[in-house]
N, C-alpha and C positions, 0 to 999 in steps of 0.2 A: 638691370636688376629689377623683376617682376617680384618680388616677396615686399611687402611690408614691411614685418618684423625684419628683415637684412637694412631695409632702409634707415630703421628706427634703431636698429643696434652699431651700425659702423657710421651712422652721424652723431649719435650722443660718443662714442667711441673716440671720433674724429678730434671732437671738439675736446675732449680729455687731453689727448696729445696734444693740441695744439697751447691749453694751455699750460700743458706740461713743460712745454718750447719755448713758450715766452717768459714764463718762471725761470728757464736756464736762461734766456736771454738777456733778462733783466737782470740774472746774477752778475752777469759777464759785463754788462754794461754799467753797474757799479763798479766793477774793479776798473771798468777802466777811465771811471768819471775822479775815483779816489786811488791812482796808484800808488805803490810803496814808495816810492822817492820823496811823495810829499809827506811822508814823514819819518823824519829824521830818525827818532829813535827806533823805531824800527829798523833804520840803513842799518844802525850802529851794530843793533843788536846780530843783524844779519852777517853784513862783513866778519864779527868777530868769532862768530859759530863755525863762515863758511870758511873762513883764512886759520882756524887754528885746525880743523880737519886739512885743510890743504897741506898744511905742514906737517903733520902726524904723515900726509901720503909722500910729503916730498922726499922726508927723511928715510922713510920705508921703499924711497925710489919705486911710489907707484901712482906719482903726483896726476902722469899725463893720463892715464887711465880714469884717478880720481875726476879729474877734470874736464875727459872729452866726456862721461858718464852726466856729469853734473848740468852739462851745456843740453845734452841729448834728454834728462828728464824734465827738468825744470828751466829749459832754457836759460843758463844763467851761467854768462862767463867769467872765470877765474885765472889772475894774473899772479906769478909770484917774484919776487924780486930779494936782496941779499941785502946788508946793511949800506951797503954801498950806490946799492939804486940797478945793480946789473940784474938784466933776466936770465930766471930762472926757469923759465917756462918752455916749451916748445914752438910754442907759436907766436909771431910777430907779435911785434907790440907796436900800437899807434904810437903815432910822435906824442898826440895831447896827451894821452897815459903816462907815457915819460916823463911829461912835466909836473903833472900830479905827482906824479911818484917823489919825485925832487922837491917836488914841493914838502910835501907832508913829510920827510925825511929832516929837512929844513926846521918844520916846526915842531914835528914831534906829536903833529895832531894828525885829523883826520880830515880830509880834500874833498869836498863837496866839486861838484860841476858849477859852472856859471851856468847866469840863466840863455838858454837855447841850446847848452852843448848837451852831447849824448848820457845816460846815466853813468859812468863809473863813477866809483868811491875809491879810493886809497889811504891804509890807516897805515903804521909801523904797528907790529905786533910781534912778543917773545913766547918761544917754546919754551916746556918744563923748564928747562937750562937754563933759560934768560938770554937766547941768541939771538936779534932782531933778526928780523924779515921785513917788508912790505909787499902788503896786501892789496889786487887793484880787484874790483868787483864791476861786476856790470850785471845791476836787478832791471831788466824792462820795463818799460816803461807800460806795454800792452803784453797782455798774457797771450800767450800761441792757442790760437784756436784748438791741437791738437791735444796739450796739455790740459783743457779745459772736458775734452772727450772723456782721455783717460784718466780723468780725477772721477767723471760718472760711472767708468764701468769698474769702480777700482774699491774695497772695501765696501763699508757698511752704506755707502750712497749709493752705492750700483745696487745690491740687494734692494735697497729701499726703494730705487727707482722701480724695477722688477716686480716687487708687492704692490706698489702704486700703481702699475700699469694691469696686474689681475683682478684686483679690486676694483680698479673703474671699468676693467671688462664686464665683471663678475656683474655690478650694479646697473652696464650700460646693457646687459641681458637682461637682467629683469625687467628696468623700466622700459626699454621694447617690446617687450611680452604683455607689461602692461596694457598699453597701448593697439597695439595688435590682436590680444587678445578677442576684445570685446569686438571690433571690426573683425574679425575670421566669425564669433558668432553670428554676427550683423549678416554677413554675406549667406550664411548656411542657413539660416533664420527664414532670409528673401526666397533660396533657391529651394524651399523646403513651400513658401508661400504660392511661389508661379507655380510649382508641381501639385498644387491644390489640397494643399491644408491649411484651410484658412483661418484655424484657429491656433496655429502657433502667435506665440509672445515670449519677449525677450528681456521685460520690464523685471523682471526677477533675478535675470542671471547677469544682467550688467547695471549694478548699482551703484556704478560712479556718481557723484553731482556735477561733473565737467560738460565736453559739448556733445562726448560720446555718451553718456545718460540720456542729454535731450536729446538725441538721435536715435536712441532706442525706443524712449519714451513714443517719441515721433513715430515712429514703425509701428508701435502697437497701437495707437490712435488711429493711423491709417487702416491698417488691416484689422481692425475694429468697425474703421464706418465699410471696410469693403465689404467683410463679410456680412454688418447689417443690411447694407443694400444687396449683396447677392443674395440670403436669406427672404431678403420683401420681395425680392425677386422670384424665384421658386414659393414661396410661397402663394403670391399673388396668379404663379400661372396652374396648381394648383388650386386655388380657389375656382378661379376660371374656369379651369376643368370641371369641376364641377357642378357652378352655378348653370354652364352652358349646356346642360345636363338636362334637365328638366326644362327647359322650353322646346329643346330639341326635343326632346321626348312631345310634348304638348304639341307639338307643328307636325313630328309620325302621324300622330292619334288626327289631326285635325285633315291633316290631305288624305287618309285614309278616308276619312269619313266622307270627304268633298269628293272624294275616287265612287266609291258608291252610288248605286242611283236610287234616287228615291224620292223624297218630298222638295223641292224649294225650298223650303223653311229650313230645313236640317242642311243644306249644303250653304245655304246664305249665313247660317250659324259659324258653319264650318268653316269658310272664309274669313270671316270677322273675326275667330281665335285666330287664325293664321295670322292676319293682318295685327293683330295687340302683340303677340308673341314678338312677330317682327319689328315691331316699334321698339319690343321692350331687349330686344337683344340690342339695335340700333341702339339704343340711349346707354345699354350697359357699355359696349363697345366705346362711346364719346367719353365715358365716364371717365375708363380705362386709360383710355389713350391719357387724357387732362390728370388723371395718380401716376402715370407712370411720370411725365416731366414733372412733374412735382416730386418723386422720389426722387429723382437721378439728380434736380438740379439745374436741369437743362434748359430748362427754359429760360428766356431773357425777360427779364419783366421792365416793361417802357415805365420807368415813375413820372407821375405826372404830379401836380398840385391838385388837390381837391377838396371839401369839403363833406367832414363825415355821416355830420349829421344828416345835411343832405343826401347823402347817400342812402342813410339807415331810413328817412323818410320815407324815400320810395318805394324802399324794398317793406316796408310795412304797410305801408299805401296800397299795395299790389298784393300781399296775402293778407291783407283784413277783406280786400274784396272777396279774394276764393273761401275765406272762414265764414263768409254768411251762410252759406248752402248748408251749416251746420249749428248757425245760431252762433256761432264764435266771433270774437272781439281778436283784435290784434291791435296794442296802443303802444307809443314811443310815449318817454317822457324824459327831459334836456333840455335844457334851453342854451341858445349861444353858440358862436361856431366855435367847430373842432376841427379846425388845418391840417391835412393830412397828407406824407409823401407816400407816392405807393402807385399799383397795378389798380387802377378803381376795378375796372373788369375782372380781376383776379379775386381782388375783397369780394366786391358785389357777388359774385356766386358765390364764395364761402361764408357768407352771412346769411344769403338768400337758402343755402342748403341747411343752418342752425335752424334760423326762421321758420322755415315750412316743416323742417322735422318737427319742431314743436307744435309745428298748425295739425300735425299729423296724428302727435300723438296726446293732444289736449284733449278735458272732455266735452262731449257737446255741450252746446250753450253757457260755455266757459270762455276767458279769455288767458291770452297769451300777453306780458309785460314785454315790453323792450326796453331795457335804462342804459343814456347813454350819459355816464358823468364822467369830470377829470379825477386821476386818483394821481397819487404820491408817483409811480414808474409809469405814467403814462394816459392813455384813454380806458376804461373800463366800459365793455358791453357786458350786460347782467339778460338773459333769455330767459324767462321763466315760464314756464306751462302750468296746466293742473291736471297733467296725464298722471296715470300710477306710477310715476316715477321707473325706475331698475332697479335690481340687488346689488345691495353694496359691492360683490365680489365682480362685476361686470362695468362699474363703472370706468376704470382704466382698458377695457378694452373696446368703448363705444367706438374707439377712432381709429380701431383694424378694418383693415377693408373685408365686407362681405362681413362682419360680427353683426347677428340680429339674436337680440333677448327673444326666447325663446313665446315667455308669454304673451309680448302683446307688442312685439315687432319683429314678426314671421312675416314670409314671402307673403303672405295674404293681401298684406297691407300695400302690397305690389310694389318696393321700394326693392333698390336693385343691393344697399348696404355700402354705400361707395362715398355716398354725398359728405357724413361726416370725414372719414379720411379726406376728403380732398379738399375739406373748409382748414383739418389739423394742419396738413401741407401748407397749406395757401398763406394759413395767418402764420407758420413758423418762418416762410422766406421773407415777411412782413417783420419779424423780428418780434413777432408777440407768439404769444402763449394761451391755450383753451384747456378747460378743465369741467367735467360735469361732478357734480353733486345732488343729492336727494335735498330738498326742501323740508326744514321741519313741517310745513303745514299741508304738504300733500305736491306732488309736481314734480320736471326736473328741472335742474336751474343750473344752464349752462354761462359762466361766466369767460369772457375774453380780456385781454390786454396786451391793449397797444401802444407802441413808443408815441409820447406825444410830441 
């Protein structure tokens, strides 16, 4: 049984019946925890119902009929006797019946069994006339299995059984459909996703709170981060296409020119583009490679123990030397260690690429802050420049790969657009967070944080 819903409908189904079964079962095992014998008035009431109809059939001479009938529905044997104690019956009579019978003839009452013997009763009982008889009964002790069937299939409880078994069909449909339901969309959902629509979601059409919701939920999460990574994906090769564009273009123009003959000077030119071009594809290339594992994930990053501020030292130590050649300053300010688990080699160039963009785009003879204080979630790096800052509406996309503000970080600036992306990357698998802002006093003031 390959269907789902068939599994979900004939096991809620199952479990209906069964304890529909146990319900009869447990009827059945009352009656025979509290049989009729143990209580008297009952016998009473029985014997004299069942011995004054025996005798309405005896005198009608249709007693044995009455009687094999009575045996055959109700399992329940009927003896008839004269005033005398002789039978009247067709069928043998046990010896102990016999003495019952003489007995209660004797007293004028009614004959219980001792304790161990089998159920009969024996009363004297008179027809309309007033002409004794005695009555010997025999009520079971256990009711016949088969008697207990045909009281189900028989009037208003067979019906009733009948309705109780459409109903919990009718119910045990649904709540399988329930269930099923939403897993049939789940599956159609997936095979609609490998078949490359990757923007189906199913968070709208299965609104359960159960475990099939967070399974749906689940799916759309997923095929949420799939398609943003396939998206950065295409995008990024895209970009590439492009960027790779104009150098190549620049390396035609330059070996054409070195193809040429003519001066030294003009071909020792024409070399030297060649040769930066190459560098500068080489470095976009390294760049590339270090965003793509940083997209996908992929990379294992070794955590080691270190210290941050030492870190940030360095790496200011190292671009306040290259900011002289422009009269620029580059200062940390912190005091104290800041213990840090992490990739230092992973931090270290995503800091180093914040850093030097600002060295980059600071004004001359200006300086660049570095602040490294503890804040409430963690470490806080504060970058501050006094470049022209960017427009507001560009700030959220400093950290696409290849995004250069038009006015005053263009290719010129011979930046390949890559570094920020790969600092965003770097401090997101670090468990922190970067964000740029314009400076009220002039600048851009990139702030970080890190788990401390």
């Amino acid at each position: 049984m390959r269907s789902l819903f068939l599994k979900f409908f004939f096991s809620f189904l199952l479990i209906n019946l069964l304890l529909i079964s146990i319900s009869i079962g447990l009827s059945y095992l009352r009656q025979l925890e509290f049989p009729p014998m143990a209580h008297k008035h009952f016998a009473r009431q029985a014997l004299v119902e069942y011995g004054r109809t025996a005798i309405r059939a005896y005198e009608a001479k249709e007693f044995g009929h009455y009687a094999a009938n009575l045996h055959k529905d109700a399992g329940i044997r009927i003896l008839l006797f004269d005033a005398k104690g002789r039978s009247l019956s067709p069928q043998p009579v046990p010896r102990r019946v016999q003495h019952m019978v003489m007995r209660s003839l004797k007293t004028g009452k009614m004959t219980f069994p001792k304790k161990g013997e089998e159920s009969w009763l024996a009363s004297p009982l008179q027809n309309k006339d007033g002409k004794s008889y005695v009555v010997a009964l025999e009520l079971p002790d256990i009711p016949p299995a088969g008697m207990l069937v045909k009281g189900m299939a028989r009037g208003w409880f067979g019906w009733r059984l009948v309705l109780l078994l459409l109903v919990s069909g009718i119910v045990c449909f649904f709540l399988a459909r329930s269930f099923a339901a939403p897993i049939g969309r789940l599956r159609q959902a997936t095979r609609q996703f490998a078949a490359g629509d990757l923007a189906i979601r199913i968070g709208d059409q299965v609104t359960s709170k159960n475990e099939i919701g967070g399974l749906a939920k689940d799916f759309d999460h997923m095929a949420e981060r799939i398609e943003n990574l396939v998206g950065a994906q295409q995008r990024l090769l895209r970009d590439i296409s492009h960027e790779l564009r104009s150098p190549l273009a620049r390396l035609r123009v330059a070996l054409e020119l070195a193809r040429q003959e003519g001066a030294a000077d003009s071909r020792h030119k024409a070399l030297a583009r060649i040769e930066l071009e190459a560098e500068r594809m080489n470095e976009m290339i390294g760049q590339l490679l270090s965003l793509t594992r940083l997209e996908t994930g992929a990379r294992e990053m070794q955590r080691q123990e270190f210290d941050l501020a030492e870190l940030l030292a360095n790496l200011v130590h190292d671009a306040d030397y290259e900011a002289k050649n422009r009269g620029c300053r580059v200062t940390l300010t912190g005091n104290g260690a800041f213990p840090f688990s992490g990739s230092e080699e992973l931090l270290a160039r995503a800091l180093e690429n914040v850093i030097r963009n600002a060295v980059k785009y600071t004004a001359d003879n200006s300086s660049v802050t570095v602040e490294l204080v503890h804040a409430e979630r963690g470490n806080r790096i504060r970058i501050l420049d006094q470049g022209p800052g960017v427009p507001e509406e560009a700030l959220d996309k400093l950290f696409e790969p290849f995004y250069r503000v038009a006015a005053a970080r263009d290719r010129q600036t011979g930046g390949t657009g890559i570094g920020l992306a790969i600092a965003e990357r770097a401090i997101t698998l670090h468990g922190g967070t970067i964000c740029a802002s314009n400076h009220p006093q002039g600048g851009l003031n990139m702030e970080i944080t890190l788990p401390g």
